[in-house]
N, C-alpha and C positions, 0 to 999 in steps of 0.2 A: 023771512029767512035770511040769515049773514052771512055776507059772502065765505068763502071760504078763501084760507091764507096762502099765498102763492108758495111752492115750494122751494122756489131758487130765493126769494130773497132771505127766507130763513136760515136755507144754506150759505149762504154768501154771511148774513149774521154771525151763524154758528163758526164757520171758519176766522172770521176777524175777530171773535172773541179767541178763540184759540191762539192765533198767533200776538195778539197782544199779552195773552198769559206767559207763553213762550219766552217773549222778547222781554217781560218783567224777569221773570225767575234769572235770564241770561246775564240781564243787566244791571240790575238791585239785589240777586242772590251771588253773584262773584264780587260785589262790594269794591267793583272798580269805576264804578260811575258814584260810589262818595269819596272815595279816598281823592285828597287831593296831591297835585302833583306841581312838580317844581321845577323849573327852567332854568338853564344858565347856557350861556354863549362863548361858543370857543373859537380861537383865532389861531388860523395857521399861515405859517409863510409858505410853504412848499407844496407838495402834489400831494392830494387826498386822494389818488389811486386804488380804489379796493374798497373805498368806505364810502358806504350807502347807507341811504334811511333806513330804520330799521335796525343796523347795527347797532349790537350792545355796548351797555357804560359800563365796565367792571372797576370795581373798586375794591383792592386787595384780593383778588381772584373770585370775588360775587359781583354777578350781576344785579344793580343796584336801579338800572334804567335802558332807554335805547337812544338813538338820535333821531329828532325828528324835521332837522330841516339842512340843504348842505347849499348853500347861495357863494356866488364871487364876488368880492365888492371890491371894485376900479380903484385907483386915485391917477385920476388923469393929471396933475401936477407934477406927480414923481414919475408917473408910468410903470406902476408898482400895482400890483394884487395881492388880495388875502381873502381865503377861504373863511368864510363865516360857517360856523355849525353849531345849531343848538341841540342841548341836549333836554331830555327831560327824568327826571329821578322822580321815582314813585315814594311818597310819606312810608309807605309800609316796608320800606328795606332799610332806612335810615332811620333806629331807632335812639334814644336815649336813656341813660339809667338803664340799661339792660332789657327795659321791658317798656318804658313809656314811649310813644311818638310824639315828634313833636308837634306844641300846640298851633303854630297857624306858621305862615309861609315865612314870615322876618325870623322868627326865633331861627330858623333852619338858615337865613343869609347869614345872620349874625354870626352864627355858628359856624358859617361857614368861610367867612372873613377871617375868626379867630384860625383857624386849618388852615386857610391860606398865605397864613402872617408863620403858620410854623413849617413850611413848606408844600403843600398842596398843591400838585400842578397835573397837567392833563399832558398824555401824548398819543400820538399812534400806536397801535400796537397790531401783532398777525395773530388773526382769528383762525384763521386756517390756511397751513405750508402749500394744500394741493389749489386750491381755488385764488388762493391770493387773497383772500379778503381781509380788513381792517376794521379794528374795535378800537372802543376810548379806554384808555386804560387812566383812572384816575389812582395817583399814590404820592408818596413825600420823596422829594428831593430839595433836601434844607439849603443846599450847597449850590442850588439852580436859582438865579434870581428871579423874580417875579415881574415880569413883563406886561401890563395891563395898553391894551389898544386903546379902550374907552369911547367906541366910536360908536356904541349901540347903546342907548340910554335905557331900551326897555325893560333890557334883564340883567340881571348880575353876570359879572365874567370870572373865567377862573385862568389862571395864566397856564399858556402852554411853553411846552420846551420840545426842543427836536429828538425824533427817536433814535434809538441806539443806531440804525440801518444809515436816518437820514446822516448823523454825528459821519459816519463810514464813509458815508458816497461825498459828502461834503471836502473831510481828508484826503479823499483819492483823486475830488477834482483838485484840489491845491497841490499834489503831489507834480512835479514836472516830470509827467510821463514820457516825454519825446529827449528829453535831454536825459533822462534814466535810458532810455532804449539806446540813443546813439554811442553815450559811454560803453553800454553792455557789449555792442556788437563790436564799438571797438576794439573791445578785450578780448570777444572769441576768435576775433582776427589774429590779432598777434598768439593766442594761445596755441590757433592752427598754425603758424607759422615757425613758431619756438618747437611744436612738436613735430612738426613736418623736416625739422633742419636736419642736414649731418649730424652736426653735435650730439646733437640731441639723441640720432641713434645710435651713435657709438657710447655715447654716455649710458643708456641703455643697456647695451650689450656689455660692455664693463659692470656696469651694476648688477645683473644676471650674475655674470661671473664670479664677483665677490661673492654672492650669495651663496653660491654653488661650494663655491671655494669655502667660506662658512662653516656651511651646513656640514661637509666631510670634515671642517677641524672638532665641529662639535658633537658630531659619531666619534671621531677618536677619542676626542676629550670623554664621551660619555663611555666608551669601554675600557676603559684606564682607572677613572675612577674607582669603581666598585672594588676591584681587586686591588689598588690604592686604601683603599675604607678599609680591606678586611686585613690588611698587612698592618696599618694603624691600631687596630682592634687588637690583633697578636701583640704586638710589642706591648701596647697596655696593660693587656695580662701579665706579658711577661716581666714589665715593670714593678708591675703589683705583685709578682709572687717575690722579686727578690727584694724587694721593700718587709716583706713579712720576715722573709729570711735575714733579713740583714737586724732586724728588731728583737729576733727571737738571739742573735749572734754578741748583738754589741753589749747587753747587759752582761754575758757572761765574760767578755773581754773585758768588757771596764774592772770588773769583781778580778781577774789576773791581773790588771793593769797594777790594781790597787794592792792586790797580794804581796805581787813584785816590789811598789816602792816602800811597803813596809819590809819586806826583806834587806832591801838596801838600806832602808835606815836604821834596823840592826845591824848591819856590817858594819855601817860608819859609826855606829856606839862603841862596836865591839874594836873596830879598828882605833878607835880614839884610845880603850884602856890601855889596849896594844903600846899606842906610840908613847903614852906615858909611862910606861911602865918601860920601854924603850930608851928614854930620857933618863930616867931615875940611872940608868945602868951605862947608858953608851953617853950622855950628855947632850946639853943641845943642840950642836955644831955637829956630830957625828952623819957621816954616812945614812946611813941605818935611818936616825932618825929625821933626812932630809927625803929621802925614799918614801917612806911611809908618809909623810907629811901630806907629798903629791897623791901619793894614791889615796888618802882618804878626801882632798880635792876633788878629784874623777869621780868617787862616791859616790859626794854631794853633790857633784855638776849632774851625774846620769840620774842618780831620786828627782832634783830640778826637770829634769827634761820629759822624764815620764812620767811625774806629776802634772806638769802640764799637757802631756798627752792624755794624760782620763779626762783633766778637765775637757781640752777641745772637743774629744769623742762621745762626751756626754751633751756636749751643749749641738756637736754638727755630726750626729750618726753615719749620714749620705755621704762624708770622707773617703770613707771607706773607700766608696766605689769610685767618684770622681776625684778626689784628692783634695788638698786643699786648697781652696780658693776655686773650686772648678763648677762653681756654677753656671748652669745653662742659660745661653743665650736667648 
């Protein structure tokens, strides 16, 4: 008779076939233990503060990879440090052609030489305002030169530049804060001084005054006006009406103007037969005919003068009222 099978070793069996299926599906079915993955090493001069393993690589706002190692490397010569951090980017976010990945790890340096030559650089950036923490933010800055350390031969580097923060705090230590402060205090001294003076408050209370003084020229000013506007307004009308009247007037005056000098110019015809006929009978020396001679002069002279009067009142109506020559000022 055969023995019979122990029960615990079958269990102990049965469960390490199980977690070996497990740990396949986990490992072979998320397709992250074939995908391969790509390394490059970045160099900073300043404080990596906030940024831990694990922190993400974004590149153009995708997360493209994380960082997987953050080291100090000395140079005892200078007495100078630089933060080493590598990063790692997964094949399956850095694709090409839209749709292919690339084929093995060079094509992807290569690739990424050419990027680096068109500005490609790495910086810090804030992953989150409340915790402080810090991500790589990979993007182009064409206009940033390319800084390569070269001090780590195993991986490709990609050159860093400093962040907008670090650019700020850099500025602000260069800034001469102490001698900015002394000036300033300088100036609120004498400012408390100039305004603490006499002068200054009687210059005050004078300037009040004027203002005061102002402000009631510019009530009176503004209650003057209005009743000023509507007396301007009247007279306008009253411009305008006698501009009509005077239009509807001077046509029929010119038409008597004109009446008249043709009446005088039949007198001086009729006085002319007169004085010839005068001649014929008294002579040319005669009394008589030295008499008539002047008046039919005056005739002529008065038709001249009110001949020239239609013309002016035809060519300057507004006569009438202001006279002649009486153009306004």
């Amino acid at each position: 008779m055969s023995k019979q099978a122990s029960k615990t070793v079958i269990g102990s069996f049965v469960v390490s076939a199980l977690v070996l299926v497990v740990g396949g599906v986990l490992i072979f079915g998320s397709g992250n233990y074939l995908k391969e993955r790509y390394r490059f090493m970045l160099f900073f001069q300043d404080s990596v503060k906030g940024l831990s393993v694990g922190a993400p690589v974004i590149f153009m706002g995708v997360k493209i990879g994380e960082v997987k190692d953050i080291n100090v490397i000395a140079n005892p010569s200078e007495s100078s440090f630089l933060i080493q951090v590598l990063i790692e980017l997964a094949s399956g976010k850095v694709k090409r052609f839209k749709t292919r990945e690339f084929g093995n790890a060079q094509e992807l340096y290569e690739y990424c030489n050419q990027l680096i030559e068109q500005g490609l650089r790495a910086r810090l950036g804030l992953q989150s305002v409340v915790t402080g923490q810090l991500q790589i933010e990979l993007d182009f800055f064409p206009e940033e030169p390319a800084v390569l350390m070269g001090t780590n031969k195993k991986y490709h580097e990609i050159p860093t530049i400093p962040s907008t923060f670090e650019k700020l705090t850099k500025t602000l230590e260069n800034l001469p804060v102490k001698e900015i402060f002394d000036k300033l205090s300088s100036s609120l001294a004498r400012i408390d001084v100039l305004l603490n003076s006499p002068g200054t408050t009687e210059f005050l209370k004078s300037l009040k005054l004027a203002v005061e003084d102002a402000r009631k020229v510019l009530h009176e000013v503004d209650k003057q006006v209005q009743p000023m506007t509507d007396k301007i307004g009247e007279t306008l009308e009253a411009y305008g009406k006698l501009a009509q009247n005077l239009d509807r007037k001077v046509d029929p005056l010119i038409f008597q103007v004109d009446e008249t000098v043709k009446a005088l110019a039949d007198a001086s015809k009729q006085a002319e037969k007169t004085l010839r006929a005068v001649e014929n009978v008294a002579g040319d020396n005669s009394v008589v005919t030295v008499e008539l001679t002047k008046t039919l002069r005056e005739f002529s002279s008065a038709a001249r003068s009110i001949r020239n009067l239609s013309d002016y009142l035809s060519r300057h109506p507004e006569a009438l009222i202001r006279g002649k020559g009486g153009h306004p000022k």
